[in-house]
C-alpha positions as CSV (number, residue, x, y, z in Angstrom):
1,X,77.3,68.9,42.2
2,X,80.0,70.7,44.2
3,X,82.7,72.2,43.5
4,X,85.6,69.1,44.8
5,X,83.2,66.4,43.3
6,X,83.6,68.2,39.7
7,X,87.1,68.6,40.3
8,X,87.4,65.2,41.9
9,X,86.1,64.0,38.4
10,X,88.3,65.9,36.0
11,X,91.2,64.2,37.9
12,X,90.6,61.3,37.7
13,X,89.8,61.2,34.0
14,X,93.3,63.2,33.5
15,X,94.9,59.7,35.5
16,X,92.6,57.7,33.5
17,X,92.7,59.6,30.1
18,X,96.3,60.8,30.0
19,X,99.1,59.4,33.0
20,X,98.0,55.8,32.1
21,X,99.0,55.7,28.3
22,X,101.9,57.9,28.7
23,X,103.5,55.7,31.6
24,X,102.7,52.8,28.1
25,X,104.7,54.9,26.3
26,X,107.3,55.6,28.4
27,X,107.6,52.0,29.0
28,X,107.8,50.4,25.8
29,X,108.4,51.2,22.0
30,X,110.9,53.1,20.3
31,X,113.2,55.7,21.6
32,X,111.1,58.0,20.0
33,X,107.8,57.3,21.6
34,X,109.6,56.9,25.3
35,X,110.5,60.5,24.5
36,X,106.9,61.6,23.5
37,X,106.0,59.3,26.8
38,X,108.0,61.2,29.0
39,X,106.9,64.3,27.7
40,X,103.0,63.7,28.2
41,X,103.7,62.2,31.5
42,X,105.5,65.7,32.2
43,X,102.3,67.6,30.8
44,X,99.5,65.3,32.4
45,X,101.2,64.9,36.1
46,X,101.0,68.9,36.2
47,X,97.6,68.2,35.4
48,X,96.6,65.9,37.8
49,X,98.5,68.2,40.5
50,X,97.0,71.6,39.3
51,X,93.6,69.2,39.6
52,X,94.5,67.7,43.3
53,X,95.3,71.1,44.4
54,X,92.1,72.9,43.6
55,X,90.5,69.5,45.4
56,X,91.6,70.4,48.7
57,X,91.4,73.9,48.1
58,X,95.2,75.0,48.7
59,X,96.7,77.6,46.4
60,X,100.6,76.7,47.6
61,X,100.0,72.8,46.3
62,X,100.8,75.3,43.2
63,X,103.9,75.2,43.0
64,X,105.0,71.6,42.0
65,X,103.2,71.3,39.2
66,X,104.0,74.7,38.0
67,X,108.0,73.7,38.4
68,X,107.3,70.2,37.4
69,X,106.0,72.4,34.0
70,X,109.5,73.9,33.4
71,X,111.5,70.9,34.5
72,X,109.7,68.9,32.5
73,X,110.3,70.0,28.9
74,X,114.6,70.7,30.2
75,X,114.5,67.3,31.2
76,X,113.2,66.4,27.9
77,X,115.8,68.0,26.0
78,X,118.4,66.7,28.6
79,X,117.9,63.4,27.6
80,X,117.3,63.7,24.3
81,X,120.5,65.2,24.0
82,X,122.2,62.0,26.1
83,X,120.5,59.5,24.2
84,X,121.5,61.0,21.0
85,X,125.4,59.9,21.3
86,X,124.2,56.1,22.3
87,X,121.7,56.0,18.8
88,X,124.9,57.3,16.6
89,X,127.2,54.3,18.4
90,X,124.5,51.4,18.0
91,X,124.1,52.3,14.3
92,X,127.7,52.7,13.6
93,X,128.3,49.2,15.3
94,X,125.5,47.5,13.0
């Protein structure tokens, strides 16, 4: 088994394993989970990108996923910290 197939593999069982319920997540349920969602969409895309660059064998694809790394975990807090005034309004108008 070569080197791309194995790679090729691991992949597609990160898209299968751990994109696919964190786009669920993202989607649907509570604030909360949307937030743990986003995060392990954030954490499984660099993944699959650190995985789709060592498929075509190009060191420089490196550099998405290693920003997409940083970004992800800012953007995080970022809207955690915008969501947070809307959650205090709905449960002051209930």
């Amino acid at each position: 088994m070569s080197d791309q197939t194995l790679w090729t593999a691991v992949t597609l069982a990160l898209l299968v394993a751990g994109v696919a319920p964190a786009v669920y997540l993202a989607a649907r349920g509570s604030n909360v989970q949307r937030l743990i969602g986003l995060q392990l969409l954030s954490a499984s895309g660099s993944l699959v990108l650190i995985g789709l660059s060592a498929i075509v064998n190009q060191s420089s694809y490196l550099i998405v996923p290693l920003v997409l790394a940083v970004l992800g975990a800012t953007g995080t807090l970022v809207y955690t910290r915008l969501l947070t005034p809307r959650i205090d309004s709905e449960e002051d108008a209930r």
